[in-house]
C-alpha positions in Angstrom: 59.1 122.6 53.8 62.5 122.8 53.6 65.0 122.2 56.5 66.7 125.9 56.4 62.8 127.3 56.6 62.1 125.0 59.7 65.2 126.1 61.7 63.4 129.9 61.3 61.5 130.7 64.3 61.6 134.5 65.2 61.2 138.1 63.1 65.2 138.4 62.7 65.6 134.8 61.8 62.8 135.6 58.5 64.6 139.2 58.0 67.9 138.0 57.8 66.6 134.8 55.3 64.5 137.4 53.3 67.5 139.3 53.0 69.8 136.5 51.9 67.5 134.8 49.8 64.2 137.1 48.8 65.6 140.1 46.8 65.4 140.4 43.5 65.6 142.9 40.7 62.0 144.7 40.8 62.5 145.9 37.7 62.6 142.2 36.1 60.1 139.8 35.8 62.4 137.0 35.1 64.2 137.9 38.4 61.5 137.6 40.4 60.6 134.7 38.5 64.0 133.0 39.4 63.6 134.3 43.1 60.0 132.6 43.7 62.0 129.2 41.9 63.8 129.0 45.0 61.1 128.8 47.5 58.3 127.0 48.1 54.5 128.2 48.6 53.9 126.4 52.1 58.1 127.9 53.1 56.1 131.1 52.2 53.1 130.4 54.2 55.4 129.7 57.4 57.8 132.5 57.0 54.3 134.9 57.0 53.2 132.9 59.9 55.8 133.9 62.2 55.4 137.6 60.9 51.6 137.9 61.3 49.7 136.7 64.5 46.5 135.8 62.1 46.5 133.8 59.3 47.3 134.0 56.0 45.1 131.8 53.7 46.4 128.6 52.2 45.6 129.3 48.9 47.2 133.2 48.5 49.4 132.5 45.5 53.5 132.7 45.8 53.5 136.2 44.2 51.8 137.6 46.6 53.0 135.9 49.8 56.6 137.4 48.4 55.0 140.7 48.4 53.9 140.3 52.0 56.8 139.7 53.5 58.3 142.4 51.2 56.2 144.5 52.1 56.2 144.0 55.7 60.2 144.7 55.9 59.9 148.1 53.5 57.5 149.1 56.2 59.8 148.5 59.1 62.2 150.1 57.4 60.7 153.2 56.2 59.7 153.9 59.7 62.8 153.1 61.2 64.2 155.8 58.6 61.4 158.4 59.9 61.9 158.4 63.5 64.1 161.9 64.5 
C-alpha cells in the first residue's frame, strides 16, 4: 500500500483523498482508466475498509471498488442535499 493511503484512518481523511485524487471524467473511459492507474487494488480495499464495518472481498476488481466508494460519497451527498 502506499504511504499517503496508510496515513488515512477516518471517513473525512478517504473523502478528502477521494476528492483530490478519485474523480474523473464519467463520461470517458480513458479517464477513468488514467484514474484507476494511480491507485492500487489493496489502497482500494483499505480505503473501503474504513468506510464499511464488513468486508469487502479480496478479489472485487478495481472498477468496482472505485464505484464503491463513489458511490458511497454521491449518497452522502444526495442526502445531505435533501434534508429541509
Amino acid at each position: 500500500m502506499s504511504n499517503i493511503v496508510l496515513k488515512i484512518f477516518i471517513e473525512d481523511q478517504v473523502k478528502e483523498y477521494y476528492k483530490n485524487n478519485l474523480i474523473y471524467d464519467h463520461s470517458s473511459a480513458e479517464s477513468k482508466k488514467e484514474c484507476l492507474k494511480k491507485i492500487s487494488a489493496s489502497d482500494l480495499l483499505y480505503l473501503c475498509s474504513i468506510l464499511f464495518e464488513h468486508p469487502i472481498n479480496k478479489n472485487t476488481r478495481k472498477d468496482r471498488l472505485l464505484y464503491i466508494i463513489e458511490h458511497y460519497f454521491n449518497s452522502i451527498d444526495r442526502a445531505i442535499s435533501m434534508k429541509p
